[in-house]
C-alpha positions in Angstrom: 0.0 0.0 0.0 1.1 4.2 -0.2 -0.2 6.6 1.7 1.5 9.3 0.8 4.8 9.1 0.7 4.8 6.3 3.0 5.1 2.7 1.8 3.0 -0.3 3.9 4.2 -3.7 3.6 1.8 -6.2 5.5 3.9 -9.0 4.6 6.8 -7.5 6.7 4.8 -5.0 9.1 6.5 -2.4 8.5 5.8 1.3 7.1 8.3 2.9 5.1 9.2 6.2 4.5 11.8 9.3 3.7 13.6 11.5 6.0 17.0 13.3 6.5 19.2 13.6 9.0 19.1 16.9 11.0 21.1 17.6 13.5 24.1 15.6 14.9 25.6 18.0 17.3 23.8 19.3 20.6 20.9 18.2 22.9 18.3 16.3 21.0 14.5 15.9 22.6 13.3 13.9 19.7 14.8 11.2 17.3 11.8 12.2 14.6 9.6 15.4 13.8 8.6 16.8 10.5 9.6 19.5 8.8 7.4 22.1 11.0 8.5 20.2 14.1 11.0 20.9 17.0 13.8 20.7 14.3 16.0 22.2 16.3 15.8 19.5 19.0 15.4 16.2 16.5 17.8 13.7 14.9 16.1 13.0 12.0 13.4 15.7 10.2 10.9 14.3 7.4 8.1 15.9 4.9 5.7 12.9 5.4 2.4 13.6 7.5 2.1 11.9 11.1 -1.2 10.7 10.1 0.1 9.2 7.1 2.0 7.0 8.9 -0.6 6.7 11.7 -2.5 5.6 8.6 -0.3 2.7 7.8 0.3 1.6 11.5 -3.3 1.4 11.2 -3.2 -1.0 7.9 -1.3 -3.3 9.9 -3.2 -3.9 12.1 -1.6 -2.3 15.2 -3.3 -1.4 18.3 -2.4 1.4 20.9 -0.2 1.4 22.7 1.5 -1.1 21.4 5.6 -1.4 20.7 6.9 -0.3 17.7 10.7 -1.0 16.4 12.4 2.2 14.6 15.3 1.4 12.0 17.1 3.7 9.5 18.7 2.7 6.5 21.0 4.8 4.2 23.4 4.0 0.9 27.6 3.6 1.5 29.2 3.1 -1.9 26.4 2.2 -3.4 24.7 -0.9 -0.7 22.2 -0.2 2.2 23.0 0.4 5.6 20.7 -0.3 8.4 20.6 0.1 12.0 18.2 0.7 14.8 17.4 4.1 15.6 18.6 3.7 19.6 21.5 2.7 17.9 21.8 6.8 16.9 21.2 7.9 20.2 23.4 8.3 23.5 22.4 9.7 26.5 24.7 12.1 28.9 24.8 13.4 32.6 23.4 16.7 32.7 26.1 18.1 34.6 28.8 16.1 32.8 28.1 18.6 29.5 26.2 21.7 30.6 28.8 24.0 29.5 29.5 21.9 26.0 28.2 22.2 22.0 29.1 19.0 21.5 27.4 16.8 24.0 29.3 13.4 23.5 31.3 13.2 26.0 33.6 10.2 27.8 30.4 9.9 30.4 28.0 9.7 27.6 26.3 6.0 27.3 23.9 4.2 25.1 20.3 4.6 24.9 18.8 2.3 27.3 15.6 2.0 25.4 15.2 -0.1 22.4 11.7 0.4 21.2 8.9 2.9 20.8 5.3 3.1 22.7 2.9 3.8 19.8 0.2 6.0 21.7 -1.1 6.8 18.4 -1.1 11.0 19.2 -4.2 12.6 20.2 -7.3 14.1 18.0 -8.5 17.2 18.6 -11.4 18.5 16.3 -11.1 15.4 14.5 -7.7 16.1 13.6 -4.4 14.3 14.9 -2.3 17.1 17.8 0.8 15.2 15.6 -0.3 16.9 12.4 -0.1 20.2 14.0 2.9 19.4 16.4 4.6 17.3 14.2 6.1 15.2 16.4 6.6 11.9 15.7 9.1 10.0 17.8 9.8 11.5 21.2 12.6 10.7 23.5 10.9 13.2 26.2 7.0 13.3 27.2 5.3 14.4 24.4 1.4 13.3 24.7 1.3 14.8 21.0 4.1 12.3 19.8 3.0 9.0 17.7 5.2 7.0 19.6 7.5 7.7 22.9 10.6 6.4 23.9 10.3 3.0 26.2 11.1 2.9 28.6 11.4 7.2 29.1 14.7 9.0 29.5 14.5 10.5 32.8 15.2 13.6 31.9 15.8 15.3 35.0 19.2 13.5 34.9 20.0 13.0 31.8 20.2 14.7 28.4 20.0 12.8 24.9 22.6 13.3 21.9 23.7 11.8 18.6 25.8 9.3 18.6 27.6 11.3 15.2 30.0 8.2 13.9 27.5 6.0 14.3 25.0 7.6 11.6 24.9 9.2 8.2 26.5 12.9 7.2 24.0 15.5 7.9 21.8 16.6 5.5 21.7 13.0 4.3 18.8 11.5 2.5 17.8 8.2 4.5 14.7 5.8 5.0 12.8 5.3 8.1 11.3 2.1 9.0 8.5 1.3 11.7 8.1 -2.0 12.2 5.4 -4.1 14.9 7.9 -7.1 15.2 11.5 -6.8 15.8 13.6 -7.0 13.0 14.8 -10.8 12.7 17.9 -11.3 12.9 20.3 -12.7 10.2 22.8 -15.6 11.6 25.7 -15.8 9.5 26.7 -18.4 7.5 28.7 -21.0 9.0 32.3 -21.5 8.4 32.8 -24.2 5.3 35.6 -26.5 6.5 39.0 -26.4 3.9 39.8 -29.7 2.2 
């Protein structure tokens, strides 16, 4: 199916779509907004409605809340590169980098979380608060967010940053992908004994 710009395939469960990476530098609230969003605060930034893809959550079959998996994929040289979007994203003390642009520091850690609540956003006047926020994956409470970070960063402690060598240049063109299953995962191929 396409809603949009964003692809649904129910074999897979997963929705598709396009974004670009925003910011790589600095505090982050959000791994996902749209283009009228908190840009200045998101990893990634993407033209494609929230209720598109709320849309073809919807398609699938999912049901809120439920958990949703987040992956990005972008081109090296010419093959696909994929990796889970907590993957992207460290978290810091807050006083560790209060003074500091760059916000990586040798205190910073991984993202705890590893998947998404999709709460689905809330309507008002028939009309998804997403759409006019244009949030889409938060990493802070955000009741107008498709999906939130699970579990939550506690914020009072701790900030959230990019994990920059980890991800795409910025500016770069890449593809989301929100999935209801976790991606499987490939084993690879045995060793073939020498003769």
């Amino acid at each position: 199916y396409r809603i949009g710009a964003v692809a649904v395939d129910a074999k897979l469960k997963v929705v598709a779509f396009p974004a670009k990476v925003n910011q790589l530098v600095g505090p982050i609230e959000y791994a996902l907004v749209t283009e009228s969003g908190k840009v200045h605060e998101s990893f990634l930034s993407t033209k494609v409605k929230p209720s598109d893809i709320y849309a073809g959550l919807l398609l699938l079959g999912a049901k809120m809340p439920t958990k949703v998996y987040t992956e990005l994929a972008w081109q090296v040289d010419g093959k696909w590169k994929r990796k889970p979007i907590p993957e992207c994203v460290g978290q810091y003390p807050l006083e560790a980098a209060s003074e500091l642009d760059d916000k990586v520091t040798d205190q910073s850690f991984d993202l705890k979380s590893k998947e998404w609540k999709w709460t689905g956003s809330r309507s008002r006047n028939g009309k998804l608060t997403a759409d006019e926020s244009g949030s889409i994956l938060s990493l802070q409470p955000d009741m107008d967010a498709l999906a939130l970070v699970e579990p939550m960063v506690d914020t009072s402690r701790f900030g959230s940053h990019v994990w920059p060598k980890r991800t795409p240049k910025l500016n770069a063109s890449v593809q989301v992908f929100l999935r209801l299953e976790p991606p499987k995962k490939t084993k690879p191929e045995p060793a073939k004994p020498k003769l």
